[in-house]
N, C-alpha and C positions, 0 to 999 in steps of 0.2 A: 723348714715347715714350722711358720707358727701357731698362738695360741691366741681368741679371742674371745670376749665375750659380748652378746649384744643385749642390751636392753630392751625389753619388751614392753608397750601400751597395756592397759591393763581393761584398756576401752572394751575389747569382748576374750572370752577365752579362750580360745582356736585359734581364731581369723591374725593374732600376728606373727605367730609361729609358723603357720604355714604362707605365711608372705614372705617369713625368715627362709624357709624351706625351698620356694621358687625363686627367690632371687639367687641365692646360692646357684641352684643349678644350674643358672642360663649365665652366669656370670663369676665362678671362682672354679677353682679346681678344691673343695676344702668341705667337711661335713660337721655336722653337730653331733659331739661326742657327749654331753650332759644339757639335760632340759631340769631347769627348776623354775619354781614358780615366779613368773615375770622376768627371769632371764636364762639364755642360754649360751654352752661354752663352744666354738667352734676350732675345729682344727683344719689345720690346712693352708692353702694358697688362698688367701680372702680378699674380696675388692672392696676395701671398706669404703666404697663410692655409693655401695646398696645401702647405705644408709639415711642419704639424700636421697633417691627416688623413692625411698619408703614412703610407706602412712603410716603402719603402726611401729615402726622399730624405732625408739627414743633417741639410741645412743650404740656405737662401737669402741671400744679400746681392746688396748692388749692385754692380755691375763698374765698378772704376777703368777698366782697362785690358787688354790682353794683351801681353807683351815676349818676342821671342824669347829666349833662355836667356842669349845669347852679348852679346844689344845690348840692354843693358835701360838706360834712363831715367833714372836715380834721382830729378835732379830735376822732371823731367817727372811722375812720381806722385804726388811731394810738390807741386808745382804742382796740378793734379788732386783730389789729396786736401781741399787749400786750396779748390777750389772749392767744394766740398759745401759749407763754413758750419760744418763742426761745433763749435758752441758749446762742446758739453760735452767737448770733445777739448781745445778749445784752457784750458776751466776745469781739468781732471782728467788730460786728457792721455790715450793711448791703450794697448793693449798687441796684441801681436802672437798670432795662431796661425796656425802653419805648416804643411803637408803637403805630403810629397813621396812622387810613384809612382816617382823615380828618382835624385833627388841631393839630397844635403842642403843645410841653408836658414839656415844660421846668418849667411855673410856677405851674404845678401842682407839680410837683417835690420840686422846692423849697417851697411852701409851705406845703406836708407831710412831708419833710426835721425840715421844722420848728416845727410840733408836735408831730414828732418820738423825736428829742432831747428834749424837756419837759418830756418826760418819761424815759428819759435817752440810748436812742435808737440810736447813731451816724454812719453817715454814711461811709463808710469803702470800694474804689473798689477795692480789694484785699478779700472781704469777698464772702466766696460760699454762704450766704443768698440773696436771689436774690428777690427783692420786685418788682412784673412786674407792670406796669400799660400799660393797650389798652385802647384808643379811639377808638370808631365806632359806628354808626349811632346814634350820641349825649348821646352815654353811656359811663362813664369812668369804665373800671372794673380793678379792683386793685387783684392780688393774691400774691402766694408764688411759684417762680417757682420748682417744684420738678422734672423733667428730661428733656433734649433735646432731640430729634431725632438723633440718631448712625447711620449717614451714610456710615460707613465701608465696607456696604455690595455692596456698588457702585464699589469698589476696585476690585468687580469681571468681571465685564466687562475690565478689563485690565487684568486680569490675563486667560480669557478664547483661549482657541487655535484657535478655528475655531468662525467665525463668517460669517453672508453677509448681504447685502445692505437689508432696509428693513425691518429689524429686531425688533420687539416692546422692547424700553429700559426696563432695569433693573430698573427703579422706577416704570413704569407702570405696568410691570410683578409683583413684589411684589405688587401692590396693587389690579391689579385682583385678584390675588391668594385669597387675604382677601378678596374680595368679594365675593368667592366662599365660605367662611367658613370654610375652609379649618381650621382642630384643632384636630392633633395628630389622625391623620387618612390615609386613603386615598386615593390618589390624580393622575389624569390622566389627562394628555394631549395628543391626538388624533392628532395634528397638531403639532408637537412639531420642526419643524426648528430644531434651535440651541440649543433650550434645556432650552430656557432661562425662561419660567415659571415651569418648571421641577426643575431647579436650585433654583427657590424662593422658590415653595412648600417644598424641601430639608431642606434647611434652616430655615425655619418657623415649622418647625418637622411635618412634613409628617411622618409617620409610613412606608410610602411604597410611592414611587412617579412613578410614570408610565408612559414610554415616546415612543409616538408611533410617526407615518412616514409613508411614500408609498415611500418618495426620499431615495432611499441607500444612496448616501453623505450626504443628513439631518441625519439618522440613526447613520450613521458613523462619523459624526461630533461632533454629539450631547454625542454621547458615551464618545468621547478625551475630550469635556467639564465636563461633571459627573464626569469621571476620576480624572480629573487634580484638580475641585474643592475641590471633597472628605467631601462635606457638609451632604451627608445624612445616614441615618439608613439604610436602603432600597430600592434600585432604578431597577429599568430594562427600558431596549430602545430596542425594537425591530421595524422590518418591517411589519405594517399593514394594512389595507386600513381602515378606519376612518368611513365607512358604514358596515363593518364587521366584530369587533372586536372579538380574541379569550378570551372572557371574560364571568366570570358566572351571573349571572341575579341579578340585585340590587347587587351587589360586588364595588361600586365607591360609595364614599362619597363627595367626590367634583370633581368639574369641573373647567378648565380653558386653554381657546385654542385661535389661530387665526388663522383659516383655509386661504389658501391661496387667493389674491387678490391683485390687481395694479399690476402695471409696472414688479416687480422685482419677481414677483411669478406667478408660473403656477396650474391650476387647474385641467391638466392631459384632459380639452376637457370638461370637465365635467361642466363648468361656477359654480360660487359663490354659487348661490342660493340651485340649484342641489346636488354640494357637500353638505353644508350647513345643509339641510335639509334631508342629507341619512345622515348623524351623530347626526343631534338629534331625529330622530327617532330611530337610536339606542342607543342614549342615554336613551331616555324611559325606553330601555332595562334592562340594566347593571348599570345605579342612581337608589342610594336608593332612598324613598319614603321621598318626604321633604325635598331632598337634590339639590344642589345650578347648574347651568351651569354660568359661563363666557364667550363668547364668542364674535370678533369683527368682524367687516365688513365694508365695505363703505356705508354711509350713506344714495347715493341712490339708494340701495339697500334693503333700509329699512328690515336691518336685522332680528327686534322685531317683525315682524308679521310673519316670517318664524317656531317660535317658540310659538307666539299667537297661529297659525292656527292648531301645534299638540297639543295643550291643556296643557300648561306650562302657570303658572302662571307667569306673565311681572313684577319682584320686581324695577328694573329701567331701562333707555336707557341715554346714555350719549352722546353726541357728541363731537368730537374733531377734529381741524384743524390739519393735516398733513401737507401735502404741496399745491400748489395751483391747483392740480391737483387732489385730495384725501381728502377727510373728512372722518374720522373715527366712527363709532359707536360703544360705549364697549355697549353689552349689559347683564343684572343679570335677570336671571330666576330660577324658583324654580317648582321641579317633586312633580306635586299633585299628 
């Protein structure tokens, strides 16, 4: 059983922890034992592959350690460090990246510098060994970094045909998607625009990804988009109204939408709430038992009791600044 730590986005306050939170579940056997601000430490069986389908998670390695700020170790982590084996550290030598949420890190550096070389341990930037050190809230934690975040998959918002104002980006799309649970299954968007959480779910292996609409150019938009990407196993876009889908009963494994709202979208007359609420009540329908909804709204709209009040258990509510005109709520429920 090991130890890891993951780096967190600093992009909203919630929304990467609990993407940390869902990946986990549907993909390691291992739990977060310490949460501080902008990273967390996990124990366990971990697939540090959730690091690639992430949005907001930066970075994974293994945990040396944690030292308070005041009584730190040095050679206690150069000890530790030595235990790993690393081969190609002690051939090439390693190099340091630092973060700090509150003090700077240069003399911690030079002194683990100082009792890495006592073991014979030099330091090398040119070496893929990557010895990370964070500070954060008067903790120093020292690891190994073992993978970045692969943002390539951003390169699809420049390659998509159709787009409009409005539009929830392609990092937030990938990271609903993960909070729906979405995992080789699947996957339906009811509100699907441009296609753009259709296109995550794709990518993140969806078994079948499902893209519905009432607007014919959303429909037809989103179709040039599927097309042109060509990421998934499986996909269909068709014209449906989102309170009555042609779909059989518990047949959806996950969820994730944003039903129309603000300026740049219409509700067909129907206002937020209304729509809203004829789609999760058909979601009732057609979600498996246990299985996850995503969905966003404007804040004061207080989207999470629309879903309280048909008997969906509330797993979190997030807020997010839009514009000054717009606060957003993502909110994750789950069909008891």
């Amino acid at each position: 059983m090991g130890k890891y730590y993951a780096l967190l986005s600093g992009i909203h306050p919630t929304l990467p922890l609990a993407e940390l939170e869902s990946l986990i579940e549907i993909t390691s056997n291992a739990k977060i034992i310490y949460n501080f601000d902008g990273v967390s430490v996990i124990e366990g069986q971990l697939n540090t592959n959730i690091v690639n389908r992430s949005g907001y998670i930066k970075e994974i390695g293994y945990l040396i350690d944690l030292y308070e700020i005041n009584n730190i170790d040095y050679n206690d982590i150069a000890k530790k460090l030595n235990d790993f084996n690393i081969k190609e550290a002690r051939v090439k030598g390693y190099r340091y990246r630092g973060l700090s949420f509150d003090l700077s890190i240069p003399e911690l550096e030079i002194n683990l510098s100082r009792a890495l070389d006592k073991i014979g341990i030099n330091a090398n930037p040119r070496s893929n060994t990557v010895v990370r050190i964070i500070i954060t809230e008067g903790i120093v934690l020292v690891g190994l970094l073992i993978s970045s975040q692969d943002n390539s998959y951003k390169n699809r918002i420049e390659n998509r045909v159709f787009s409009r104002p409005g539009q929830i980006d392609q990092q937030l799309s990938r990271v609903m998607v993960n909070l729906s649970r979405l995992n080789n299954s699947i996957f339906l968007d009811p509100f699907c625009g441009t296609g753009s959480l259709a296109l995550e779910a794709c990518s993140l292996n969806a078994s079948h990804s499902i893209c519905m609409d009432i607007d014919k150019n959303m429909v037809n938009g989103s179709m040039m988009n599927m097309k042109s990407i060509k990421c998934c196993k499986s996909f269909l876009v068709a014209r449906h109204d989102a309170s009555k889908m042609p779909l059989k009963e518990e047949s959806i494994d996950s969820i994730a939408t944003d039903p129309p709202y603000g300026r740049a979208a219409s509700t067909k007359k129907r206002g937020y709430y209304n729509l809203t609420k004829a789609f999760l009540e058909e979601s009732l329908r057609i979600l498996k038992k246990n299985s996850y909804i995503v969905y966003a709204g404007p804040s004061s709209e207080k989207p999470y009791l629309i879903a309280k009040d048909l008997g969906y258990k509330i797993i979190g509510v997030h807020d997010m600044f839009v514009h000054n005109g717009l606060n957003r709520q993502i909110v994750v429920v789950r069909k008891i």
